[in-house]
DRENMAR-932903 format. One record per residue: residue number from 0; residue in three letters; x, y, z of N, C-alpha, C in turn. Coordinates in steps of 0.001 Angstrom, whole numbers. Example, Ala and Ser with C-alpha at 12.3 -4.5 7.8 and 13.67 -1.06 7.14 Angstrom:
// DRENMAR-932903
<atom k="0" r="ALA" n_px="13190" n_py="-5690" n_pz="7800" ca_px="12300" ca_py="-4500" ca_pz="7800" c_px="13200" c_py="-3300" c_pz="7800"/>
<atom k="1" r="SER" n_px="12850" n_py="-2250" n_pz="7080" ca_px="13670" ca_py="-1060" ca_pz="7140" c_px="12900" c_py="30" c_pz="7870"/>
END
This chain:
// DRENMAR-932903
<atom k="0" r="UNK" n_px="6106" n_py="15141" n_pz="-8769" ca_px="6729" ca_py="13967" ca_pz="-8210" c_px="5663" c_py="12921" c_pz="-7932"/>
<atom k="1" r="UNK" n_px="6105" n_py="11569" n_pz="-8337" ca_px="5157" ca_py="10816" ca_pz="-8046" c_px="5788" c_py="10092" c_pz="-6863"/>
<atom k="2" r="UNK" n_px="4795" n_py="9584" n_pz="-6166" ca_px="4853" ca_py="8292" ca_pz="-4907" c_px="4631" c_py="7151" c_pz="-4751"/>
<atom k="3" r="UNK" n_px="5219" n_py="5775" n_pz="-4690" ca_px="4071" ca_py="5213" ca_pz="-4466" c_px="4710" c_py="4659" c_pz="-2954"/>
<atom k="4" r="UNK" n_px="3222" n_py="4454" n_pz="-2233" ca_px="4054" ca_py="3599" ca_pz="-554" c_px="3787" c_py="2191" c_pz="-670"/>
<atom k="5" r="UNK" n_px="3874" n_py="1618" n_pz="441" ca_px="3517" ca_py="1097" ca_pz="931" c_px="2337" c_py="355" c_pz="1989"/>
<atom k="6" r="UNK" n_px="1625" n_py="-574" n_pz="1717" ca_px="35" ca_py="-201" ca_pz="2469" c_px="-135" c_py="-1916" c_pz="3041"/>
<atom k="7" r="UNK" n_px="-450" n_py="-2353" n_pz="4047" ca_px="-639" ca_py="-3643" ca_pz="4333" c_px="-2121" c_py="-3893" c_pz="3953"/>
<atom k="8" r="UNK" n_px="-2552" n_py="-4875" n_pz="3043" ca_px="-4041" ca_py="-5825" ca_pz="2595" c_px="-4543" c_py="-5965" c_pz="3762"/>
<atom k="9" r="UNK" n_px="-5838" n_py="-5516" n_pz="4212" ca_px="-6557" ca_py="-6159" ca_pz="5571" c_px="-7848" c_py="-6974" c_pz="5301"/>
<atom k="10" r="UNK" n_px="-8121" n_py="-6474" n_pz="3794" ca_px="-8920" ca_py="-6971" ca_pz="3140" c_px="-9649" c_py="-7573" c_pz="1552"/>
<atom k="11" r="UNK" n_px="-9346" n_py="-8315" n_pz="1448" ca_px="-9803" ca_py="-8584" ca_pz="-193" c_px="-11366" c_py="-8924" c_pz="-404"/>
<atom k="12" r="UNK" n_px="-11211" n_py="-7447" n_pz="-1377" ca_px="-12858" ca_py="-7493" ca_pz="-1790" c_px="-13306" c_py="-8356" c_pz="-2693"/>
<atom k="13" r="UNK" n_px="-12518" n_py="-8156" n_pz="-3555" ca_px="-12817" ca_py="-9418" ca_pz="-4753" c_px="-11772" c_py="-9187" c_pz="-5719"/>
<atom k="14" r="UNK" n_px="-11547" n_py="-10179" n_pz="-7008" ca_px="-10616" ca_py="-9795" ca_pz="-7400" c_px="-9969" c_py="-8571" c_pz="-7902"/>
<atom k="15" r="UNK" n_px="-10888" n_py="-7494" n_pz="-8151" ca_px="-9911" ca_py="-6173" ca_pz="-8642" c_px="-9613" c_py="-5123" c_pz="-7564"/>
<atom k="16" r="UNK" n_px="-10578" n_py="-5370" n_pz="-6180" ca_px="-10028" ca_py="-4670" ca_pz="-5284" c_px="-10001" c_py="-5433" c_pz="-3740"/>
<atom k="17" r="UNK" n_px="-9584" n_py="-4143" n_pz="-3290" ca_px="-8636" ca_py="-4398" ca_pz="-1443" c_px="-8535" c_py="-3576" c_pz="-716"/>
<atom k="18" r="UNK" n_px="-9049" n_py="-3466" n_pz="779" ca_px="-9076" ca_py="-2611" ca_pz="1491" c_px="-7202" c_py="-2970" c_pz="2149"/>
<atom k="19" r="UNK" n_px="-6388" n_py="-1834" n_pz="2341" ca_px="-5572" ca_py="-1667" ca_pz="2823" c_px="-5258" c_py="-360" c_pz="3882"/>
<atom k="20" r="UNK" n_px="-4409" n_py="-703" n_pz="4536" ca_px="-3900" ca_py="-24" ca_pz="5977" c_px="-2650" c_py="763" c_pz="5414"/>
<atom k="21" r="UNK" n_px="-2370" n_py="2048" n_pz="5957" ca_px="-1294" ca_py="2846" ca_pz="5809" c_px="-1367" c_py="3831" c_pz="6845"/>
<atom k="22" r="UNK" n_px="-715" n_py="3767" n_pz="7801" ca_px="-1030" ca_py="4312" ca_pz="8870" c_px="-2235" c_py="4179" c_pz="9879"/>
<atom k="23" r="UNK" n_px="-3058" n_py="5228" n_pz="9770" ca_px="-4078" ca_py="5261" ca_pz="10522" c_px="-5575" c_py="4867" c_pz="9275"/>
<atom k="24" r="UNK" n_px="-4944" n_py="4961" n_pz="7996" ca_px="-5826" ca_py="5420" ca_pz="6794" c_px="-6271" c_py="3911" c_pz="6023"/>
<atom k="25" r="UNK" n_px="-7502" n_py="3474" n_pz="5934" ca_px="-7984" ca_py="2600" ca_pz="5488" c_px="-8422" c_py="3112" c_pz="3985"/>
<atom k="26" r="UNK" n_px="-8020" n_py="2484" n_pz="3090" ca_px="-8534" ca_py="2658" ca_pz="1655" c_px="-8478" c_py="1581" c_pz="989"/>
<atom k="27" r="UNK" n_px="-9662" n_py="1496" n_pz="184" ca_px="-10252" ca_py="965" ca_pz="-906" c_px="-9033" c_py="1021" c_pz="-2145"/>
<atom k="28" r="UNK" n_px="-8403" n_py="253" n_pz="-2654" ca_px="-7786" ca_py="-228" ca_pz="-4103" c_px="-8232" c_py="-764" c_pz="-5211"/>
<atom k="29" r="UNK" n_px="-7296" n_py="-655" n_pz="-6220" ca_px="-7387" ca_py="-1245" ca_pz="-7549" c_px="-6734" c_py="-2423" c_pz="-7409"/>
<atom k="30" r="UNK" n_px="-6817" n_py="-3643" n_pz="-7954" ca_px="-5883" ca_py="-4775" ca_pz="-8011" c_px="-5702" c_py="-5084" c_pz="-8942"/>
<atom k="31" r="UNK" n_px="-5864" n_py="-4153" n_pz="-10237" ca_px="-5914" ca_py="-4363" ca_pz="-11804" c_px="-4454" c_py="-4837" c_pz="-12372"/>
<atom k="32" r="UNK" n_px="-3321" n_py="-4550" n_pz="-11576" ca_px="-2282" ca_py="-4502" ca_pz="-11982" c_px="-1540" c_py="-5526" c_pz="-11027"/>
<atom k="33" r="UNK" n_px="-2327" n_py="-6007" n_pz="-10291" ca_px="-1138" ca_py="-7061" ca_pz="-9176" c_px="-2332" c_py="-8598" c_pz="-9052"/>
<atom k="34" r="UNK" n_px="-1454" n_py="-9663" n_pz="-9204" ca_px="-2060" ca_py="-10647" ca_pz="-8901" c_px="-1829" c_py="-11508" c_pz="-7784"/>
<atom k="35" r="UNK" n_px="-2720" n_py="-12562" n_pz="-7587" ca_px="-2530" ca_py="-13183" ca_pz="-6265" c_px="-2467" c_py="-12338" c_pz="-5001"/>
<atom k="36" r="UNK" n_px="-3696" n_py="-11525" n_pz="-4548" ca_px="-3438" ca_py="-10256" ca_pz="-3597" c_px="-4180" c_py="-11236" c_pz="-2388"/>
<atom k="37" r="UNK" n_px="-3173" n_py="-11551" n_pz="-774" ca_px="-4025" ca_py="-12130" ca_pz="-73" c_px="-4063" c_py="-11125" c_pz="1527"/>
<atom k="38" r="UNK" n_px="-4541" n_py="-11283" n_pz="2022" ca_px="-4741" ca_py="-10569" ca_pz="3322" c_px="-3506" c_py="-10565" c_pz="4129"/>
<atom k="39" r="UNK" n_px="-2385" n_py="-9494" n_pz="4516" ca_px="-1213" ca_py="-9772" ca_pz="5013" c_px="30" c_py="-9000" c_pz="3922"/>
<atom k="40" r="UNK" n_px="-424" n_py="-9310" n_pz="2681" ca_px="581" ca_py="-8554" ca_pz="1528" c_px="693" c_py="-7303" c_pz="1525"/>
<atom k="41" r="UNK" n_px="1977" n_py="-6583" n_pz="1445" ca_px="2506" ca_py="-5825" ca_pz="971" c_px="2079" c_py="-4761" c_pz="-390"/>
<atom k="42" r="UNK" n_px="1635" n_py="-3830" n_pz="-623" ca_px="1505" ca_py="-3871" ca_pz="-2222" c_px="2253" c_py="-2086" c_pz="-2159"/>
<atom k="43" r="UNK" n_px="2406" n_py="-1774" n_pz="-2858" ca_px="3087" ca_py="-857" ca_pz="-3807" c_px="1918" c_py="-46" c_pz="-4151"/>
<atom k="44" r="UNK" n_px="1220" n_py="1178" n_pz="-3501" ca_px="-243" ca_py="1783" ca_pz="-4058" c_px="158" c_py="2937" c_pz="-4299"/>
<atom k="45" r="UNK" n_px="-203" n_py="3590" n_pz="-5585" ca_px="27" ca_py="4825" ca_pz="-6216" c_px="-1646" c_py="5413" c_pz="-6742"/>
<atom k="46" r="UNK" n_px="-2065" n_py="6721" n_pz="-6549" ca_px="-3519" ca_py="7072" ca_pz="-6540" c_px="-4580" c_py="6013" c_pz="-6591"/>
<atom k="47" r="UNK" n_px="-4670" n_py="4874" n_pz="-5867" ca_px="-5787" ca_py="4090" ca_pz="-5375" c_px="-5744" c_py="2903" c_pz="-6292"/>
<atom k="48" r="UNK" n_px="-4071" n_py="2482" n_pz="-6733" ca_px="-3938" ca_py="1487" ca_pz="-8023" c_px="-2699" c_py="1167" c_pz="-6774"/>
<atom k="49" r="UNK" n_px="-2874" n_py="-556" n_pz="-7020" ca_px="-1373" ca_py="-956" ca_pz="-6516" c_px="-712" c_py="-1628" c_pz="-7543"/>
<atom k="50" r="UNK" n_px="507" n_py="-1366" n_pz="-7829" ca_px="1407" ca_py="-1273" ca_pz="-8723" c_px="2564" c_py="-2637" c_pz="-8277"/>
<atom k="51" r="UNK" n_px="2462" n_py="-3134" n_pz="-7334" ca_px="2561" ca_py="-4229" ca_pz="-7262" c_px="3254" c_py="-4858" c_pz="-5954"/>
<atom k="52" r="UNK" n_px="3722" n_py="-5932" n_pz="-5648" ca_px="3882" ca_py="-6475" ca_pz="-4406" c_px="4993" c_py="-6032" c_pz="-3152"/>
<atom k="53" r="UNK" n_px="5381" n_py="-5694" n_pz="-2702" ca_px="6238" ca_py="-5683" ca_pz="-1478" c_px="6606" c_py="-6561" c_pz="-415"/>
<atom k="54" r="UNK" n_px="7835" n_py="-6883" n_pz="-431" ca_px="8007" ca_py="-7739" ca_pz="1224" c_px="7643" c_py="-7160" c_pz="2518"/>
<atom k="55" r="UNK" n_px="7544" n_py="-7642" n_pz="3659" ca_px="7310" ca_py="-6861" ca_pz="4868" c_px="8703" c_py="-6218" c_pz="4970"/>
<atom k="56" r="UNK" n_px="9868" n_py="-6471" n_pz="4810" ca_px="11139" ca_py="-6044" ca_pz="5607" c_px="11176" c_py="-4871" c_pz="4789"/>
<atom k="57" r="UNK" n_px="10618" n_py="-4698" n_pz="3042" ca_px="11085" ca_py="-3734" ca_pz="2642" c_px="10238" c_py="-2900" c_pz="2804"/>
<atom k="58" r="UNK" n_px="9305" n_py="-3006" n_pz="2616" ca_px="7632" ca_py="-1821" ca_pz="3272" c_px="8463" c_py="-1312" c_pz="4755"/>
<atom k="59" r="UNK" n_px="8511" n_py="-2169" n_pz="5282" ca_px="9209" ca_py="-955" ca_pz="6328" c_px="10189" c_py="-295" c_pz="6501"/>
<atom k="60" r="UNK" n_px="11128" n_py="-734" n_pz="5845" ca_px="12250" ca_py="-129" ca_pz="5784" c_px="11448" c_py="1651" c_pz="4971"/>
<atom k="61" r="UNK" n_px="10787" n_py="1212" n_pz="3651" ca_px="10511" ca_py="2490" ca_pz="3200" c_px="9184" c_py="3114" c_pz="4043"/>
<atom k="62" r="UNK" n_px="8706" n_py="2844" n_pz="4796" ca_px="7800" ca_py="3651" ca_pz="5669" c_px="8712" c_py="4622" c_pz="6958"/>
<atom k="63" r="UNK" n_px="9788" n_py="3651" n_pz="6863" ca_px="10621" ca_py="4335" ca_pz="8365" c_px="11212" c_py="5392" c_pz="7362"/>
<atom k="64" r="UNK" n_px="11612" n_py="5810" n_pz="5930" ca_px="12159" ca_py="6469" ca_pz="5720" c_px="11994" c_py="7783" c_pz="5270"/>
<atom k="65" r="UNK" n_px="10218" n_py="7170" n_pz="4953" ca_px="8975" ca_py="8493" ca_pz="4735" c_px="9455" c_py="8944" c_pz="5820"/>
<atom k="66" r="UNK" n_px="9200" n_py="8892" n_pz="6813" ca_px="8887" ca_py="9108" ca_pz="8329" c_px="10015" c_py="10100" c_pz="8449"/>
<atom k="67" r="UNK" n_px="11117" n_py="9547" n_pz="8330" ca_px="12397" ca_py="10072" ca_pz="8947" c_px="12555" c_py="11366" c_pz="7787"/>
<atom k="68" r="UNK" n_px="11560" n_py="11657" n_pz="6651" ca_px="11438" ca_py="12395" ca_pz="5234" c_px="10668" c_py="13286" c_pz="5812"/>
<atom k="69" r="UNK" n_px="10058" n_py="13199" n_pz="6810" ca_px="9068" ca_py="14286" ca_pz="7662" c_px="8047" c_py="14248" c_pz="6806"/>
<atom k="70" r="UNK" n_px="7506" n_py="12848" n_pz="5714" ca_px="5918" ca_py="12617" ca_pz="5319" c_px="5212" c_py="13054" c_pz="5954"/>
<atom k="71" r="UNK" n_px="4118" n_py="13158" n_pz="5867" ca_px="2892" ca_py="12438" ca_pz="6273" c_px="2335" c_py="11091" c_pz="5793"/>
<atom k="72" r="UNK" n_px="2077" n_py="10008" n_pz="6109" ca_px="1850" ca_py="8874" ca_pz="5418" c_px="-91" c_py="9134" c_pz="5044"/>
<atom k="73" r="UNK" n_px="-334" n_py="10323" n_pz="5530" ca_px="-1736" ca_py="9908" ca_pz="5488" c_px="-2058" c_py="10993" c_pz="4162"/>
<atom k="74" r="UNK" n_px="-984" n_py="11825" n_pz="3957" ca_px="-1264" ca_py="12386" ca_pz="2499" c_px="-570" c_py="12024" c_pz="1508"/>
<atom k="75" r="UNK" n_px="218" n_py="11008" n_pz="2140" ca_px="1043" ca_py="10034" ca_pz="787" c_px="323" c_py="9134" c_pz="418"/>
<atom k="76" r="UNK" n_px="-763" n_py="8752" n_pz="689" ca_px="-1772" ca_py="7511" ca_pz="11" c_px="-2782" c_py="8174" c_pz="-942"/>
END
């Protein structure tokens, strides 16, 4: 099964990568596949590639549902 979540941008490294937030878990990304990535966005991250943009209303909606899925968000990234 694949995953991908949800992760908020806290940081843009340069254009191919981005430090993002998912829980408690800060990681380093790919931005090979998403453009215009700014600090605040949403992205869609599947094994350390984000696959592309997200709204805030819907990132949470699917984080509340990991959650309520009895995830872990910190081994879903």
């Amino acid at each position: 099964m694949c995953l991908a979540v949800p992760a908020e941008v806290i940081e843009v490294v340069d254009a191919t990568r981005a430090r993002v937030r998912l829980g408690g878990v800060v990681k380093e990304i790919a931005l090979h596949l998403v453009e215009d990535v700014a600090v605040g966005d949403y992205l869609l991250v599947h094994v350390g590639f984000a696959l592309g943009k997200i709204d805030a209303v819907e990132a949470q909606r699917t984080l509340e549902a990991l959650q309520a899925a009895g995830e872990s968000l910190e081994d879903a990234a």
